[in-house]
C-alpha positions as CSV (number, residue, x, y, z in Angstrom):
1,X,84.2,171.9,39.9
2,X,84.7,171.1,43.6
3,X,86.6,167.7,44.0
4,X,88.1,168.6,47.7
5,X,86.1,168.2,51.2
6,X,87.6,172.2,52.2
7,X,85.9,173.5,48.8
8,X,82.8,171.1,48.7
9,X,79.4,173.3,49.9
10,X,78.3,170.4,51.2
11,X,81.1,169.1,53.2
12,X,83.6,172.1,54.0
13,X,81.7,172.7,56.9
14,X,83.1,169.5,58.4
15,X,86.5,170.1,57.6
16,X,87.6,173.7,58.1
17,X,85.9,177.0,59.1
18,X,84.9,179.7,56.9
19,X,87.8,182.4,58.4
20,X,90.2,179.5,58.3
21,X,89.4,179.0,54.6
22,X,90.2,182.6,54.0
23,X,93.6,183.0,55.9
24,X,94.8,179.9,53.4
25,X,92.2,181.0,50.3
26,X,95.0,182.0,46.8
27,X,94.0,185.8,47.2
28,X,95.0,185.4,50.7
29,X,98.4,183.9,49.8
30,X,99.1,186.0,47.2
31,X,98.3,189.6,49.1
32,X,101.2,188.0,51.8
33,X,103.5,188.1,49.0
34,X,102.7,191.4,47.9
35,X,102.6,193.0,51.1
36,X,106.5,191.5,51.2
37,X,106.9,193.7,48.6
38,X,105.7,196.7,49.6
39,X,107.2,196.3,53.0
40,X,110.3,195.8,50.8
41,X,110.4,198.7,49.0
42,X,109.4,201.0,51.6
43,X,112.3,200.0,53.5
44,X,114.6,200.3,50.4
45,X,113.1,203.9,49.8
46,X,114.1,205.3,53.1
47,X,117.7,203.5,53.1
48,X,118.0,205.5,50.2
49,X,118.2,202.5,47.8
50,X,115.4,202.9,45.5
51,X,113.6,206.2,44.9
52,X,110.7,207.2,46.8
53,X,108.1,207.9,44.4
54,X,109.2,204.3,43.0
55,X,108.4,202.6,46.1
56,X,104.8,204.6,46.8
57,X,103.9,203.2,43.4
58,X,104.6,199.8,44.5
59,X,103.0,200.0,47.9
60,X,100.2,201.5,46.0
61,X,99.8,198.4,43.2
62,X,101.0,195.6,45.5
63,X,97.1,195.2,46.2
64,X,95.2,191.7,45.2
65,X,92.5,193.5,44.1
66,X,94.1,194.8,41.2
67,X,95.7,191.4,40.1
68,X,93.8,189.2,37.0
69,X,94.4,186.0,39.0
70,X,93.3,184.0,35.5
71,X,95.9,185.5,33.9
72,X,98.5,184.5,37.2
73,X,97.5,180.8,36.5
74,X,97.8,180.9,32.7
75,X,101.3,182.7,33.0
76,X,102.2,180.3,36.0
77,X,101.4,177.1,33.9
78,X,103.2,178.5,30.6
79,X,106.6,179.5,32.5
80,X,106.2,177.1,35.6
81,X,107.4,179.7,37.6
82,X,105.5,180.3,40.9
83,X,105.8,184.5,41.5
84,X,106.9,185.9,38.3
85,X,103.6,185.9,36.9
86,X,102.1,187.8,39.7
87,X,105.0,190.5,39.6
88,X,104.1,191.2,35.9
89,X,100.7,191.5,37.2
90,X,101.7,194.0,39.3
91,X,103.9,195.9,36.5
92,X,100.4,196.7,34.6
93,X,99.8,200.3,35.2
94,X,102.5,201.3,36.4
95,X,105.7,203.5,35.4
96,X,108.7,202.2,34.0
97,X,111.0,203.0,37.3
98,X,108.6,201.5,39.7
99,X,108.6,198.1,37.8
100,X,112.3,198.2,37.4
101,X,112.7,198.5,41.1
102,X,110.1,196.0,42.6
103,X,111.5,192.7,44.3
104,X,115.1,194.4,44.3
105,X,117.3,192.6,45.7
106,X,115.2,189.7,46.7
107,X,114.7,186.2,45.5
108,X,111.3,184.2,45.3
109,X,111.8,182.1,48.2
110,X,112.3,185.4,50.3
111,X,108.4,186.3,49.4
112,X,107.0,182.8,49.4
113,X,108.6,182.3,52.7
114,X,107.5,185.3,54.6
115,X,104.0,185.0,53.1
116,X,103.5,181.8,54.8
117,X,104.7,182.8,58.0
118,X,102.1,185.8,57.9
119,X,99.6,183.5,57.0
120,X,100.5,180.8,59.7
121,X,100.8,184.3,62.0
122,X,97.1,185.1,61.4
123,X,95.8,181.8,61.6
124,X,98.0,181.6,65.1
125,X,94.8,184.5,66.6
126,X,92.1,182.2,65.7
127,X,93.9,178.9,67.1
128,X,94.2,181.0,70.3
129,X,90.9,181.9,70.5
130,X,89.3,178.9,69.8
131,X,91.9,177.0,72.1
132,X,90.5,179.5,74.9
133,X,87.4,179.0,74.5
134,X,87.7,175.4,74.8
135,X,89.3,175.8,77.9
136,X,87.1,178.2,79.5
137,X,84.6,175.6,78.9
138,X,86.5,173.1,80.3
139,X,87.1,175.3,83.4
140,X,83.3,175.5,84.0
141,X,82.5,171.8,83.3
142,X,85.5,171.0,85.7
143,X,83.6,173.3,88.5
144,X,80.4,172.3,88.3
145,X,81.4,168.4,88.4
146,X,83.8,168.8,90.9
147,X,81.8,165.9,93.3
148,X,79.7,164.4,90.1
149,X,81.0,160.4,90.9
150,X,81.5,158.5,88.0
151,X,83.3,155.3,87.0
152,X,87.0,155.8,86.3
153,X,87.8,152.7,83.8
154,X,91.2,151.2,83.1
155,X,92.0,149.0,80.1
156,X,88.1,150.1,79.1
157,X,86.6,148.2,82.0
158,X,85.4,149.7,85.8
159,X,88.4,150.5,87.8
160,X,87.6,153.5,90.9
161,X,85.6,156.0,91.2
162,X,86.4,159.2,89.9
163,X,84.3,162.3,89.2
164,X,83.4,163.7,86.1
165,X,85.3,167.2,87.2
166,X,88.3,165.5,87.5
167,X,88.3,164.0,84.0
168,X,87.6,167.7,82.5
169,X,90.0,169.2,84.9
170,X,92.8,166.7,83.3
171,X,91.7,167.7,79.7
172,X,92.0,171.1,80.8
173,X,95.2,171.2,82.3
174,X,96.6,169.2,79.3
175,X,95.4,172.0,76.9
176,X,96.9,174.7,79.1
177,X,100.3,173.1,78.3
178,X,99.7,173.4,74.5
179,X,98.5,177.3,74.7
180,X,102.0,177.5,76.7
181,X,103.6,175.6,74.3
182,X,101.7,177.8,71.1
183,X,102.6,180.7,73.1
184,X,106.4,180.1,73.6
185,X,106.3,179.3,70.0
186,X,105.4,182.7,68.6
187,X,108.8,184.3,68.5
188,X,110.7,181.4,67.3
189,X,107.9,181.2,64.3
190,X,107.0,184.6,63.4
191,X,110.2,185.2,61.8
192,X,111.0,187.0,58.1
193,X,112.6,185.9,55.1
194,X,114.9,187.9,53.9
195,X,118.3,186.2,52.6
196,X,118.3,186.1,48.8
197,X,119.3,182.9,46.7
198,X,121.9,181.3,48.8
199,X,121.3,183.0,52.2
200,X,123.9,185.0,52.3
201,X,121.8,188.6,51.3
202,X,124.9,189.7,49.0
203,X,121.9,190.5,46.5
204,X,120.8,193.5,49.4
205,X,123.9,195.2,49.8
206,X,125.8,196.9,52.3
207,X,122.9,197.6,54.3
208,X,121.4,193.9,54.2
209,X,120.9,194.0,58.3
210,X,119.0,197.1,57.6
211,X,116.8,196.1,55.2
212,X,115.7,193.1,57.0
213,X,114.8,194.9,60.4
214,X,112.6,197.4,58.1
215,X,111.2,194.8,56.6
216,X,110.1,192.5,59.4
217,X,108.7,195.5,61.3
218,X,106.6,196.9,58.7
219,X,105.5,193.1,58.7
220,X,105.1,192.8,62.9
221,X,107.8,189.7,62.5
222,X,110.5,189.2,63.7
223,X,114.7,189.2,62.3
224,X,116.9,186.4,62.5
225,X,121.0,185.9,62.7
226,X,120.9,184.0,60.2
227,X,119.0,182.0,56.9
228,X,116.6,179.7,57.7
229,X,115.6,178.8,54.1
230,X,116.6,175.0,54.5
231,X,115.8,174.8,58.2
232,X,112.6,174.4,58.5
233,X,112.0,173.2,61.6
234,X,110.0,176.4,62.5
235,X,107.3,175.4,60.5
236,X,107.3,171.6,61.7
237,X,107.3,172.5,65.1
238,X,104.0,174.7,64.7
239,X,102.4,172.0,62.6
240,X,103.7,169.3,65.4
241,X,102.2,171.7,68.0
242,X,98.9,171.7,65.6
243,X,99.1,167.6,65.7
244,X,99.4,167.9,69.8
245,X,96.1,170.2,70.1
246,X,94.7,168.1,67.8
247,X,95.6,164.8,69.4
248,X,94.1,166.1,72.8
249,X,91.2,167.2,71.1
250,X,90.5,163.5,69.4
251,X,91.1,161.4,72.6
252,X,88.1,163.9,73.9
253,X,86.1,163.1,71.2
254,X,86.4,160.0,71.7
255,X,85.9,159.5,75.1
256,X,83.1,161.9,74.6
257,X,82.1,159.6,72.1
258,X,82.5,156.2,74.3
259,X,80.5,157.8,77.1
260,X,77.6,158.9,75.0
261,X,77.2,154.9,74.3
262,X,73.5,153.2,75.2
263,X,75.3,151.4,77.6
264,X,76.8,154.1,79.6
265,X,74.4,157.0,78.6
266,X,76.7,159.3,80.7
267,X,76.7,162.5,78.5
268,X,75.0,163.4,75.4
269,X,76.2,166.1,73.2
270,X,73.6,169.0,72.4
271,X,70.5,167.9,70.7
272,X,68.6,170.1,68.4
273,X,65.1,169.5,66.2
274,X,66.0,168.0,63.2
275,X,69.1,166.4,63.8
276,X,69.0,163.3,62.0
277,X,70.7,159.9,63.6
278,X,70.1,157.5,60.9
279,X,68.1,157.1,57.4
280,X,66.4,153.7,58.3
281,X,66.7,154.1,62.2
282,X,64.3,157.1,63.1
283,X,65.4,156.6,67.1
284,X,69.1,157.1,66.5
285,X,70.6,160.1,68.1
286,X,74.7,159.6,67.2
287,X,77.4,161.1,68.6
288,X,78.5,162.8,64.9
289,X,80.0,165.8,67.2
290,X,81.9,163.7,69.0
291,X,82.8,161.4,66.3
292,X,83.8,164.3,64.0
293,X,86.3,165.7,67.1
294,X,88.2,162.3,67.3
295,X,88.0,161.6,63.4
296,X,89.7,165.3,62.9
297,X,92.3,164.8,64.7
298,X,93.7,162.1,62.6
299,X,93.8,163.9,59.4
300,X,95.7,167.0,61.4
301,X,98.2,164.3,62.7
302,X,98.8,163.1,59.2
303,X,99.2,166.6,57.7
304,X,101.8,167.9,60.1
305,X,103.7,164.0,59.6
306,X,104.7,165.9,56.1
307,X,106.4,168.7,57.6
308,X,109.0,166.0,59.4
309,X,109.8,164.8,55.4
310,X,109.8,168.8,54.6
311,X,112.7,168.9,57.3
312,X,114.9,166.8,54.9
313,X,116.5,169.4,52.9
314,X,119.8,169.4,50.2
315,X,121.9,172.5,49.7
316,X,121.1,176.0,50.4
317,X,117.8,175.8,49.0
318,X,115.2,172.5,48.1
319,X,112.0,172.8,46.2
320,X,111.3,169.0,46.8
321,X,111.4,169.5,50.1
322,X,109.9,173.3,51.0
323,X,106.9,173.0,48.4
324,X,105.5,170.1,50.4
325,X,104.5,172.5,52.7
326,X,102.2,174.2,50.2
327,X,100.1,171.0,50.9
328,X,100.9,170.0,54.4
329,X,100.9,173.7,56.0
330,X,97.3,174.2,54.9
331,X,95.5,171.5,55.5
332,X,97.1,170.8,58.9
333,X,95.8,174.6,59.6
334,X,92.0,174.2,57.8
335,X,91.3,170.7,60.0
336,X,92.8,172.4,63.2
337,X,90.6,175.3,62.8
338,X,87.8,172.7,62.4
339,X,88.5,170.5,65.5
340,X,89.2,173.7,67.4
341,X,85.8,175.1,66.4
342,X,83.7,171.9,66.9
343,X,85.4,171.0,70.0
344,X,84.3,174.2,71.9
345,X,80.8,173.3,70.4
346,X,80.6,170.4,71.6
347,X,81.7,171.2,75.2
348,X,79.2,174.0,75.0
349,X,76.2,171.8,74.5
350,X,77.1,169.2,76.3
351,X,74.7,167.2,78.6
352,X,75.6,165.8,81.9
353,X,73.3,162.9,83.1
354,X,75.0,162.5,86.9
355,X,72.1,160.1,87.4
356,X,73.2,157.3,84.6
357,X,77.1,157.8,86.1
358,X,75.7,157.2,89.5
359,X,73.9,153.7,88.6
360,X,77.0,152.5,86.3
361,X,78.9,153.3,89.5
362,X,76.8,150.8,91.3
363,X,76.7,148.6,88.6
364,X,79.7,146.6,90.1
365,X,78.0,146.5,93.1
366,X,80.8,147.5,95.3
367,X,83.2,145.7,93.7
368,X,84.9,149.1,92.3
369,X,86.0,149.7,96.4
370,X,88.0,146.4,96.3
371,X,91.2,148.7,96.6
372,X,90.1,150.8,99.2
373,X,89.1,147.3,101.2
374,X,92.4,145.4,100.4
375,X,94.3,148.4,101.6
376,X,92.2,148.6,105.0
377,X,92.7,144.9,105.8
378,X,96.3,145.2,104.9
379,X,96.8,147.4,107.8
380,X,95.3,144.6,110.2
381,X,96.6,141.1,107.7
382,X,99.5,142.5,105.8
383,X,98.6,143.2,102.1
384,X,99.2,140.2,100.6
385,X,97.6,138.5,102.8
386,X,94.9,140.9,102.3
387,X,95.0,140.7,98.7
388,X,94.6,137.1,98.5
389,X,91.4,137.1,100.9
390,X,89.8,139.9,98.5
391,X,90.6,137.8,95.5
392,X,88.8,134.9,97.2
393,X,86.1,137.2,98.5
394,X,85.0,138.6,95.0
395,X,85.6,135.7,92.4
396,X,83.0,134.1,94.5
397,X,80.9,136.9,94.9
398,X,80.7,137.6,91.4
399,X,80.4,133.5,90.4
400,X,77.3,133.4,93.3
401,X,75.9,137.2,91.5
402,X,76.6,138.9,95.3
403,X,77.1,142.4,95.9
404,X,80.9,143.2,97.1
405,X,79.6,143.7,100.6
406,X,77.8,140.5,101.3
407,X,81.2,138.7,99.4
408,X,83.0,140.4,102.3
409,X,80.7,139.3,104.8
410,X,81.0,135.5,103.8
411,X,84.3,135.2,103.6
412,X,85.5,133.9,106.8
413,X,88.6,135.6,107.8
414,X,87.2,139.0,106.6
415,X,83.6,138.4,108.4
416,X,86.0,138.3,111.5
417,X,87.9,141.5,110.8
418,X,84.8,144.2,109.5
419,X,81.9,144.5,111.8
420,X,78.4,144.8,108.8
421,X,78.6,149.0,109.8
422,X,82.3,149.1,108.9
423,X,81.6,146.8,105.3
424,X,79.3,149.4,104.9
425,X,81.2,152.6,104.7
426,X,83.9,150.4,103.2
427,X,82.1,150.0,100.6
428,X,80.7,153.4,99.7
429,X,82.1,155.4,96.5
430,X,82.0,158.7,97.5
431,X,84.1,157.9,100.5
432,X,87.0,157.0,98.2
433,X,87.8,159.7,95.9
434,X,91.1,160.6,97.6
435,X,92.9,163.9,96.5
436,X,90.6,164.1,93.4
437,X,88.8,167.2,95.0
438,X,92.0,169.0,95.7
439,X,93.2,168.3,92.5
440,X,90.3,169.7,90.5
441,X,90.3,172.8,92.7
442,X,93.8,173.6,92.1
443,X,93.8,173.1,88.2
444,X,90.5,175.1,88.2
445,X,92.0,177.9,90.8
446,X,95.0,178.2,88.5
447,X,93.2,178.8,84.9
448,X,91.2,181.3,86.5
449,X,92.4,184.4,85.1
450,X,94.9,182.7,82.8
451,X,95.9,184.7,79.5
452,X,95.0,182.2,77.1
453,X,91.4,181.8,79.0
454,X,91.1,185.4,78.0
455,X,87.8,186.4,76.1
């Protein structure tokens, strides 16, 4: 019985990613904390701490494909104990002295732990790859619309002109910042477990320090100075970083979604036959890409929230707190690898209609270049004067239904100061774009060649 929208057929689609849903599927899980401890017991075996042919027996068993998982849950449920079960899976078949010697030394926590860090760790290559190629689509959009005018808007109404290049080139040099931000991330994060009850690793032995580096290299993690089983800040901060991506990746949606209104008809997302709009409305093409992108976003942002709460820890060790994450970790990571995957969809399809941003550019009829003109004037008037001549200029203009540049030419004072060829360039969109160009062409000459642009 499928009750949630990751395991649904009909709706997982929307909310994660098939190699997502694998990464965080229970066989997935559950193989992290076995290949703790095999990596465990191969260290031990060359330290000299367990015998050899013990700890080939475990490497050899400590594989999910051997493991009842039925029998897991129904051992799990009868001694509500969460890795137990699995260990006496892993006992079946095997000798006497292996079993004694498997999980020597280490507590549950130790496994659970470092399993979710390998899991977050492979999940980490497919945020990465999706983020780039977000951004390399993002590059090209901000290239090819370097010069594409458009209205910028301010508290949702016309403000300037802008260009549509610019707007990507922002979104992309946003997103840059968050692969920096992923990337700095990675050795903080990528960290082992390997403390025992309290943290202190008494249950390892003299050579605790040794264990641990064997351990987190057979595992491609790193060590730490020191237990970090009730700080778990590492884990909020990649599930915060998660909440950031996704946060960027919903205010594009939504603009996305905004400009693809009848009214603006600026971009449409890809269209393909037999994409369906509406059941009573056959003319309906929606925005359910966009949509979807901003609507994501807010389920990531309340996922990662619960990592703040799992922050709050008592004592050496808090089950209220650290089994929170089983919950927040994963869904945080299934809906990321959602947006991420729809976003770079979406970019990839989309559809640029420079001629609708052009006519809701002259929509105001010059009134968007009321700046430009007030800071002209100035030069001659002073600006307040200036501004106060403008203000004059246009609320009449726009009460008599006049374009900006006849307002200007029947306003007295300002009829005296711009000859009708002067109004006319002062009033001209593509004139006033100021550094906007520049801008676009240094984000876009930067994240050429970046790392995390990398295919």
């Amino acid at each position: 019985m499928n009750v949630s929208v990751f395991d649904m057929t009909t709706m997982q689609h929307l909310w994660s990613t098939p190699e997502m849903r694998a990464v965080f599927s229970e066989e997935n899980r559950l193989q992290k904390w076995l290949d703790f401890e095999a990596a465990l017991a191969a260290t031990q075996a060359e330290l000299g701490i367990i015998p050899q042919d013990a700890a080939d027996e475990i490497v050899a068993a400590c594989k999910i494909e051997t493991i009842d998982l039925d029998a897991v849950a129904e051992e799990t449920r009868r001694i509500k104990h969460t890795l137990v079960p699995l260990l006496k899976q892993v006992h079946k078949g095997m000798s006497a002295e292996a079993a004694e010697n498997i999980h020597y030394g280490a507590t549950t926590q130790d496994v659970v732990d470092t399993g979710l860090i390998l899991q977050l760790k492979e999940a980490h290559q497919l945020v990465m790859r999706d983020l780039g190629l977000i951004g390399r689509e993002l590059l090209r959009l901000a290239a090819e619309h370097r010069d594409t005018v458009m209205v910028g808007r301010t508290h949702s109404v016309q403000a300037l002109p802008i260009t549509f290049g610019h707007k990507c080139a922002i979104w992309l040099d946003e997103l840059s910042r968050h692969a920096e931000r992923l990337k700095q991330a990675e050795p903080r994060l990528f960290v082992v477990m390997v403390v025992g009850a309290v943290g202190s690793q008494a249950s390892y032995g003299p050579q605790m320090a040794k264990i641990e580096a064997g351990v987190a290299e057979k595992l491609g993690l790193g060590a730490t100075d020191i237990s970090w089983a009730p700080a778990r800040d590492r884990i909020a901060e990649y599930c915060g970083l998660m909440a950031m991506v996704a946060a960027t990746l919903s205010k594009i949606g939504n603009e996305l979604t905004n400009m693809q209104r009848n009214e603006f008809a600026e971009i449409e997302e890809g269209f393909t036959t037999g994409k369906l709009g509406s059941s009573t409305m056959p003319h309906k093409r929606n925005p359910t890409s966009a949509e979807n992108v901003a609507m994501l976003g807010r389920s990531v942002r309340y996922s990662a929230t619960m990592m703040l709460e799992a922050m709050v820890a008592e004592h050496e060790r808090d089950g209220v707190a650290w089994k929170s994450e089983w919950k927040a970790v994963p869904e945080t990571m299934l809906v990321s690898g959602a947006i991420l995957f729809q976003a770079g969809a979406l970019l990839k399809g989309l559809r640029v209609d420079d001629g609708n941003m052009r006519k809701n550019v002259d929509m105001m009829q010059g009134y968007l270049l009321s700046e430009k003109v007030m800071l002209e004037l100035g030069q001659r008037v002073g600006k307040n004067t200036a501004h106060e001549w403008l203000y004059e200029a246009s609320m009449a203009g726009i009460e008599q239904g006049k374009s900006f540049a006849d307002a200007l030419r029947s306003h007295a004072h300002i009829a005296d100061t711009f000859s009708d060829e002067q109004v006319a360039e002062l009033t001209t969109p593509d004139a006033y774009l100021g550094a906007i160009g520049d801008s676009v062409d240094r984000v876009v000459a930067r994240e050429k060649g970046a790392d995390w642009l990398a295919e």
